[in-house]
C-alpha positions in Angstrom: 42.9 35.7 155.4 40.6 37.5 157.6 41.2 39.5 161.0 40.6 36.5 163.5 43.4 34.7 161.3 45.8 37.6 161.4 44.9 37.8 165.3 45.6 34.2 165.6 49.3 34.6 163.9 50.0 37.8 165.7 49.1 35.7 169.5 51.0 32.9 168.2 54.1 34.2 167.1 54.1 36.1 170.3 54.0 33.1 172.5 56.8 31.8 170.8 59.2 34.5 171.7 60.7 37.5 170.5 61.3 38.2 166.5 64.5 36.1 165.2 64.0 33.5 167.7 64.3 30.2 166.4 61.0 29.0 166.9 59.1 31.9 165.6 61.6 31.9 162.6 60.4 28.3 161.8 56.6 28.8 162.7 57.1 31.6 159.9 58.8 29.5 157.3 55.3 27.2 157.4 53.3 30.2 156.9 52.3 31.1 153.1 50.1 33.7 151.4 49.3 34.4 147.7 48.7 37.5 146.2 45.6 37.1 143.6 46.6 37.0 140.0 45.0 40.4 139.5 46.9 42.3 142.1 50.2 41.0 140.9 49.9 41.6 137.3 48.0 45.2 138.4 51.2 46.5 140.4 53.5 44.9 137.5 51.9 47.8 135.6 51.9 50.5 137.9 54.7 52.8 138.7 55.9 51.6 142.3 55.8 55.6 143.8 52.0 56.5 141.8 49.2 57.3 143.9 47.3 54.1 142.1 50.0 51.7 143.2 49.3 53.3 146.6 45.7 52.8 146.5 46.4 49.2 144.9 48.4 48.3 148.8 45.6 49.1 150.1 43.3 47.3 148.8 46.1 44.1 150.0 45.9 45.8 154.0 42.6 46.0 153.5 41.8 42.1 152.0 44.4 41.0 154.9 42.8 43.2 158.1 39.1 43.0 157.1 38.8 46.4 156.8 40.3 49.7 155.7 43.0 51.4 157.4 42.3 53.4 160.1 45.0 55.2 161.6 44.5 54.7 165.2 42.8 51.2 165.4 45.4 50.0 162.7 48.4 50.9 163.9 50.2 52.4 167.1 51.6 55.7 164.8 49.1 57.3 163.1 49.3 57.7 159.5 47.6 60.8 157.4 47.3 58.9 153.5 46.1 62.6 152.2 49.0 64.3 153.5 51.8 61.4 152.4 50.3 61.8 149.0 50.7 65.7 149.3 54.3 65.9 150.3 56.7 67.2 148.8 58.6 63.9 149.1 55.9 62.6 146.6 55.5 64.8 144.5 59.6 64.5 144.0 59.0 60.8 143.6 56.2 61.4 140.6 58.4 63.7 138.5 
């Protein structure tokens, strides 16, 4: 899937109406997409919380968008990957 494709879902879905609605619910259910082999049996041996496992999702955002993430062209709330990985949330989570 590349960024024109995403695009094209994204403007789709939208002109079908809001999330839940019936038709958007069954424009989804004809939508599929396959993880490559490799990436499922990678994260099958990864701890779910380890930076790795992290770096292995983006590798997926970055195969689905086209590019790497970019906190203000990707999303509307920016998002600091260096500083999640710092928290002390995280480091809880790796003990």
């Amino acid at each position: 899937m590349n960024t024109d494709a995403v695009r094209a879902f994204v403007a789709r879905t939208d002109a079908l109406g809001p999330p839940g609605s019936d038709a958007v619910t069954d424009y989804w259910n004809t939508v599929s997409f396959s993880v490559p082999d490799w990436m499922t049996a990678r994260a099958a041996q990864l701890h779910p919380f380890s930076e790795a496992y992290f770096d292995l999702q983006d590798q997926l955002y970055t195969s689905l968008r086209g590019g790497p993430y970019s906190g203000g062209d990707s999303e509307f709330t920016s998002f600091d990957k260096d500083a999640a990985i710092a928290s002390r949330l995280a480091a809880r989570l790796f003990l």
